[in-house]
C-alpha positions in Angstrom: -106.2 -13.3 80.5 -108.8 -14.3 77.8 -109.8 -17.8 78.1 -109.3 -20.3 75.7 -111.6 -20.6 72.5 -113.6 -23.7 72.3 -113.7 -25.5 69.3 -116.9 -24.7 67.3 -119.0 -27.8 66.5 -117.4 -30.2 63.5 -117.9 -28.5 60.1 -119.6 -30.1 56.9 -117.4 -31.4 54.4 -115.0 -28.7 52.4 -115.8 -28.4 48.9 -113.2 -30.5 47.7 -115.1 -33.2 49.5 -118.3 -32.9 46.1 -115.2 -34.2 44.0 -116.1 -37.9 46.4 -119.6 -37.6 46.2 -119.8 -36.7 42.4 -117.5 -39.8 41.7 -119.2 -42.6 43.7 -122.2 -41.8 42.6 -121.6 -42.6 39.3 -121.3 -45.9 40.0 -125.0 -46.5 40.2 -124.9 -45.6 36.7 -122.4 -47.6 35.9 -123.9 -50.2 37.2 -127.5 -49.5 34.8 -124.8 -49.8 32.1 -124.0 -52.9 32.4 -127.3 -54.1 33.1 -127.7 -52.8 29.7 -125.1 -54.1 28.3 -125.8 -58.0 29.7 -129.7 -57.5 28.6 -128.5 -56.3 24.8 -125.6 -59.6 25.0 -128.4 -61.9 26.4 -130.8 -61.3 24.1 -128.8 -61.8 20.9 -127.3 -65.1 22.2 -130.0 -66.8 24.0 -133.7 -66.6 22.3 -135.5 -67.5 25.5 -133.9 -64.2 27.0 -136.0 -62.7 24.5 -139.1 -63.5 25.3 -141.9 -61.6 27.0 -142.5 -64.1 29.7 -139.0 -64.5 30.8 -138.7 -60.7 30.9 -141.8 -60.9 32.9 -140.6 -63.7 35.0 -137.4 -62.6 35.7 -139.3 -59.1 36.7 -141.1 -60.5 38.9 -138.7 -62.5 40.4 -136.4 -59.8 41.5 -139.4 -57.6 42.7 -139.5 -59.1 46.1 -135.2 -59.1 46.4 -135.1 -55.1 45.5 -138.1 -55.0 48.2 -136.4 -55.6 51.0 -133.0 -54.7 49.7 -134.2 -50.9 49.8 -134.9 -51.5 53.6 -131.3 -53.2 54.2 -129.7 -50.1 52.0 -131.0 -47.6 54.8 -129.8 -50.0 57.8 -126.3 -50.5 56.3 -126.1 -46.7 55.6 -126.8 -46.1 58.9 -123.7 -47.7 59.7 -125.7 -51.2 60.4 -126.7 -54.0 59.2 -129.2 -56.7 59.4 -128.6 -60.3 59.5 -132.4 -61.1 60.0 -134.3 -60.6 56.7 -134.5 -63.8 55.8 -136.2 -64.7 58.9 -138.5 -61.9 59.2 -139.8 -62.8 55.8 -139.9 -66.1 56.1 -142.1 -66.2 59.4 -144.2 -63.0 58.1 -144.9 -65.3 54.9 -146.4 -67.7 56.7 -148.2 -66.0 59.7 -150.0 -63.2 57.2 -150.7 -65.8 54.3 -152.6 -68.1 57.1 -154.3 -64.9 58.5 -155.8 -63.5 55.8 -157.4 -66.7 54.3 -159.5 -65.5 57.0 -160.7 -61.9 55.5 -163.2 -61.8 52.8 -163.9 -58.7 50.1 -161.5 -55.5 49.6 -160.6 -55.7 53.1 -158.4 -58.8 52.9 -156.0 -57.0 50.8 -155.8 -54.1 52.7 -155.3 -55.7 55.9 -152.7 -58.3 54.4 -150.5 -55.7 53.6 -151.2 -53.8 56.9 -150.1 -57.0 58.6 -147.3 -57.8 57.0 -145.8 -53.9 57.3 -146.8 -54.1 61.0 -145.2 -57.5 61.7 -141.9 -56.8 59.8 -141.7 -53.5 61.4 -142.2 -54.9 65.2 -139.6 -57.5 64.8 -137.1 -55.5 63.3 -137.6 -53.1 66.7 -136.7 -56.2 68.4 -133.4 -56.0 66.3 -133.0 -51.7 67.4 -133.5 -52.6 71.2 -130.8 -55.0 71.4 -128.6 -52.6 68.9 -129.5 -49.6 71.3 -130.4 -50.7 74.6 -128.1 -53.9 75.0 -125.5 -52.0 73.3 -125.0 -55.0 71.3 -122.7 -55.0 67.6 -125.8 -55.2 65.0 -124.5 -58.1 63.3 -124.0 -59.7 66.6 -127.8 -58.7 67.4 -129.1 -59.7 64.0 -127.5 -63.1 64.0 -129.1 -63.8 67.1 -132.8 -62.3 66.0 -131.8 -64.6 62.6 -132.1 -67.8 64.8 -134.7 -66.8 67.1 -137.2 -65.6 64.8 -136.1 -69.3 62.4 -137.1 -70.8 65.8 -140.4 -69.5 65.9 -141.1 -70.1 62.6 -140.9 -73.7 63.3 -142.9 -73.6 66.3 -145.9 -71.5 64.7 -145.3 -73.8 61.4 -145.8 -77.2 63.8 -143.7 -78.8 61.1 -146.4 -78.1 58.8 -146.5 -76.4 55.6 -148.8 -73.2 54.3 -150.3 -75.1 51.1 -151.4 -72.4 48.1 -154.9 -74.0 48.3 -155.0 -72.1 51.6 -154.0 -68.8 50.2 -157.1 -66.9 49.0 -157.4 -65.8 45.6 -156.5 -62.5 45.6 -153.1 -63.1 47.1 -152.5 -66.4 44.9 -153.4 -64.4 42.1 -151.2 -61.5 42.5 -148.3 -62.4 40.8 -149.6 -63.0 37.3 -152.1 -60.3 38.1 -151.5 -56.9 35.5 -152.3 -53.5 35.4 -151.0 -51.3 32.5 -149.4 -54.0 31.3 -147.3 -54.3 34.0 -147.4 -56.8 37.5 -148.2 -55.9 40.7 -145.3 -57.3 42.0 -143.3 -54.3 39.6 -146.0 -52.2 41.1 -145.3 -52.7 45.0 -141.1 -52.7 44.2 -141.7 -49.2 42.4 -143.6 -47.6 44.9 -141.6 -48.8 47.7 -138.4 -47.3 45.6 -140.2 -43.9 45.0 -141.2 -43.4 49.3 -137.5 -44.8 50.1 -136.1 -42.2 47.9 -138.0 -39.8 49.1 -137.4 -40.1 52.4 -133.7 -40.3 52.2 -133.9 -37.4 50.1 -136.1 -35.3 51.4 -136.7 -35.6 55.0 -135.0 -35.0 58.2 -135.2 -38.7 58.6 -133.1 -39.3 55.7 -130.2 -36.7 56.2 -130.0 -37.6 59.8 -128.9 -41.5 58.4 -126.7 -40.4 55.9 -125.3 -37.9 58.5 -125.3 -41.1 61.2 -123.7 -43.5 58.7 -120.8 -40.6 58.0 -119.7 -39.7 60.9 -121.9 -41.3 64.6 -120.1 -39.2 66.9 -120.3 -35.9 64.5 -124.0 -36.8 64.5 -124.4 -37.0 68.2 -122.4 -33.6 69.0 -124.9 -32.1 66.4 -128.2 -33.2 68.5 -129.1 -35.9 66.2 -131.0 -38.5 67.9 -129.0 -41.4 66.6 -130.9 -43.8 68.8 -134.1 -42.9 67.3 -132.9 -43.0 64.0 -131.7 -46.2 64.4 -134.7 -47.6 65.6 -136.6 -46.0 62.6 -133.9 -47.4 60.1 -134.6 -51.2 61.6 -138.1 -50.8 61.9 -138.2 -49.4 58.1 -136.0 -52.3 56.8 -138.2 -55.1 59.2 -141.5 -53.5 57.7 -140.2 -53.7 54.2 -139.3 -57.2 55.0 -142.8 -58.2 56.0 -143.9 -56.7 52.5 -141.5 -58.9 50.9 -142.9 -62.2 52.6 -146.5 -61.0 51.8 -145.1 -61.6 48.1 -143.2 -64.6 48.6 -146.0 -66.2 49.6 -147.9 -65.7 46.6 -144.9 -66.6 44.6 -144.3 -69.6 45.8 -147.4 -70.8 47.4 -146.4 -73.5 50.1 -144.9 -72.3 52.7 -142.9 -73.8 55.6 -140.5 -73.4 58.2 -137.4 -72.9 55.8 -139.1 -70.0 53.8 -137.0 -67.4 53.3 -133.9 -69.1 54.5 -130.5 -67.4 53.0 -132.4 -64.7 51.8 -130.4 -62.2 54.1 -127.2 -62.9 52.0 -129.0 -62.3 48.3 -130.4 -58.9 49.7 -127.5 -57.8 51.4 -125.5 -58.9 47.8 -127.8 -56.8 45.8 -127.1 -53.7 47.9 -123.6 -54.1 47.9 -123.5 -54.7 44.7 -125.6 -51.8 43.9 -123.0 -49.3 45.6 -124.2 -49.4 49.1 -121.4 -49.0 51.3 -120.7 -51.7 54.2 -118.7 -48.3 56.0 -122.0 -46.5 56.0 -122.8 -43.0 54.9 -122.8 -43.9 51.0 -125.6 -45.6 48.8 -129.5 -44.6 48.1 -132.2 -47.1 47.7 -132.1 -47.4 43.9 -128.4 -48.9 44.9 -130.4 -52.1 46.2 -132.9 -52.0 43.6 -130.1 -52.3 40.4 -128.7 -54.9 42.8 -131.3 -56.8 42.9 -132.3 -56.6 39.1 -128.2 -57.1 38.3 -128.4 -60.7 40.1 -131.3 -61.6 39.3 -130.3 -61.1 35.4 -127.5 -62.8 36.1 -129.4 -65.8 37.9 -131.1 -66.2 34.6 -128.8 -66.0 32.2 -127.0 -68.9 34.0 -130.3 -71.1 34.2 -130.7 -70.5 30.4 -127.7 -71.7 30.1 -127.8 -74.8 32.1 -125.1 -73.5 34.9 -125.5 -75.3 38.0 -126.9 -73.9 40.7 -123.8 -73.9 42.9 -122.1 -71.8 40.3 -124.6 -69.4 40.9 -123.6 -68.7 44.6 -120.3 -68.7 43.8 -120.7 -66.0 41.3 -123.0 -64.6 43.7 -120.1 -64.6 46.3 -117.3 -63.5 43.9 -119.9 -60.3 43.3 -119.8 -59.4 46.0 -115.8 -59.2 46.8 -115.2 -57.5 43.4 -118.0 -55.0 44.3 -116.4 -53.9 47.8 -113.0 -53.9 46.7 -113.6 -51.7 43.7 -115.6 -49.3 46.1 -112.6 -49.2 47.9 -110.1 -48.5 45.3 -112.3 -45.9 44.3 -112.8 -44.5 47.6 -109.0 -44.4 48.5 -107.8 -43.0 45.1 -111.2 -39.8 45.0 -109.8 -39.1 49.0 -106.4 -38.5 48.2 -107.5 -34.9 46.4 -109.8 -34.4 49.2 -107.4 -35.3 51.7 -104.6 -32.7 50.4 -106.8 -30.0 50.3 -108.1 -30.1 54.1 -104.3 -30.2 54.5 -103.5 -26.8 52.7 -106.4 -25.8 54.3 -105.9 -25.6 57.8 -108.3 -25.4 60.5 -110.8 -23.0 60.8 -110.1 -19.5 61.8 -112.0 -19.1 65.3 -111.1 -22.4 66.0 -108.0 -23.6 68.3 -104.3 -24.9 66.4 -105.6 -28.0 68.7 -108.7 -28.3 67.3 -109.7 -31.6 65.0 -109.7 -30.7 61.5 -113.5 -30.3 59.8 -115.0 -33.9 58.8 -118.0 -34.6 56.6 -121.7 -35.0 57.9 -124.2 -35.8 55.0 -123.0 -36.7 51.7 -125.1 -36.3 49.0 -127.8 -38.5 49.5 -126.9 -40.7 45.8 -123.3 -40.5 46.5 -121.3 -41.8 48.7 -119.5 -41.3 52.2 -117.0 -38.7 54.2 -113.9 -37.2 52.7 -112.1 -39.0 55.5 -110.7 -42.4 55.6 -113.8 -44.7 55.9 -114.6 -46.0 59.4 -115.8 -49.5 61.2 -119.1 -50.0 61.6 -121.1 -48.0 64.6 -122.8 -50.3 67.2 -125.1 -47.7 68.6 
């Protein structure tokens, strides 16, 4: 008597699946089209839109959001997310702008943005270990990171603040520096946009978090080192968050122990709102970057109109309920297809009637997640 066949490991996606894919990743360019669309409105009612300096400000303005919204896509479509941003900036704003007021010539800028990748990047390992080793939820971990790394920004601070006359030129400079016509803050947000797309498009790295975000245990069965990856994905976002307190610091000059404080839930909007989804396994960093462009348009379409500030976060809020539950509208209704056909499929042929029926690993990288029913978030 022939023993039992063993289930083969889980199959990628069928084709039915692209139909998913294909559909939710338009909404990235839906989402440029009504950028569009509120730029060409804007303009014709409000002649300050117009203008080459608020274009410019409002650039440069939403250069440091997109920043670290790119890092906080890759964590969330890992199946993650962190809380901690805001804090990591905050305390890498102050500790790098004090440090390299100490660096003279061509190396100051070099080593400024060295410092500022290296101390993003080491406290958002602080956030993988207690993901991974403490086996601890990730927004559970990252709320607790949020107020310890808050805490020691008040203790290195002393209360005190970072004052702009203390900030050496080059840094104090940088934001209404130019090159080509355009700011090195565009500069930095663009380059950060062209590696993060990369990666997630081209590397093992990246197919491995799309596969992660999909479907964790899939992932694991395959030989994926999810651990690792996960510890790459927080120390990618934390690094990226650095960056983006190396700029915030030469936005706004003085700097103290609230710096950066609620910036967590702007960048967390702008990837959501850019089609980044909270199950995982769906988004690309352009997602965070139109996010980030999307509210900050909006931001300054409301100040030009003298809105008050409050309505802002409430909009901001509202944004972000309308964006999730029209991903999941859309999500339910482009499954259903899907769905039907793995029924009429059947399971593979050298596999078991008992065996699980094929799920999805990697998505396209642009589009968006499995062709099952979208799942909780993985804790590690």
């Amino acid at each position: 008597m022939s023993a039992p066949a063993r289930p083969g490991p889980p199959a990628l996606a069928p084709p039915g699946s692209r139909r998913l894919s294909n559909g939710l990743r338009r909404s990235e360019t839906g989402l440029l089209a009504l950028i569009v669309v509120i730029t060409a409105v804007a303009a014709i009612a409000l002649p300050d839109f117009r203008t080459g300096l608020n274009i410019n400000e409002s650039l440069n303005n939403a250069a440091p959001i997109a920043i670290v919204a790119i890092g906080e896509a890759v964590v969330i479509i890992a199946r993650e997310i962190d809380l901690s941003v805001g804090a990591i900036l905050g305390l890498s704003a102050y500790l790098v702008g004090s440090a390299v007021g100490h660096f003279h010539g061509p190396i100051g800028p070099v080593l400024g943005v060295l410092m500022a990748l290296g101390l993003g990047a080491a406290l958002g390992l602080g956030n993988a270990l207690l993901v991974n080793r403490a086996r601890m939820p990730a927004i559970i971990a990252t709320l607790a990171t949020l107020s310890i790394y808050s805490g020691l920004q008040v203790i290195v601070t002393h209360g005190s603040q970072l004052y702009a006359s203390q900030v050496p030129t080059w840094l104090a400079g940088l934001r209404s520096g130019s090159w080509l016509g355009v700011g090195p803050f565009i500069w930095t947000a663009v380059i950060c946009l062209i590696v993060a797309s990369l990666l997630m498009r081209l590397t093992p790295f990246g197919r491995d978090i799309y596969a992660l975000g999909s479907n964790p245990g899939a992932a694991a069965y395959l030989g994926i080192r999810t651990q690792l990856r996960n510890f790459e994905a927080f120390a990618f976002c934390g690094a990226l968050a650095g960056l983006g307190g190396l700029l915030y610091t030469s936005q706004y000059g003085n700097i103290d122990a609230t710096a950066g404080n609620g910036f967590e839930l702007t960048v967390i909007a702008a990837a959501v709102i850019g089609g980044v989804s909270l199950f995982g396994g769906s988004g690309s960093p352009l997602s965070g970057v139109l996010g980030a462009i999307l509210l900050t348009e909006i931001e300054n379409v409301l100040a030009l109109m003298r809105i008050s500030i409050f309505a802002q976060q409430t909009l901001q809020g509202s944004a972000i309920v309308v964006a999730v539950a029209v991903y999941a509208v859309i999500s339910r209704r482009l499954r259903r297809p899907v769905r039907r056909e793995i029924s009429l499929s059947g399971p593979p042929v050298d596999a078991p009637l008992s065996s699980p029926v094929p799920v999805a690993l990697a998505p396209v990288p642009s589009g968006a997640g499995p062709a099952g029913a979208p799942q909780g978030p993985h804790h590690g």
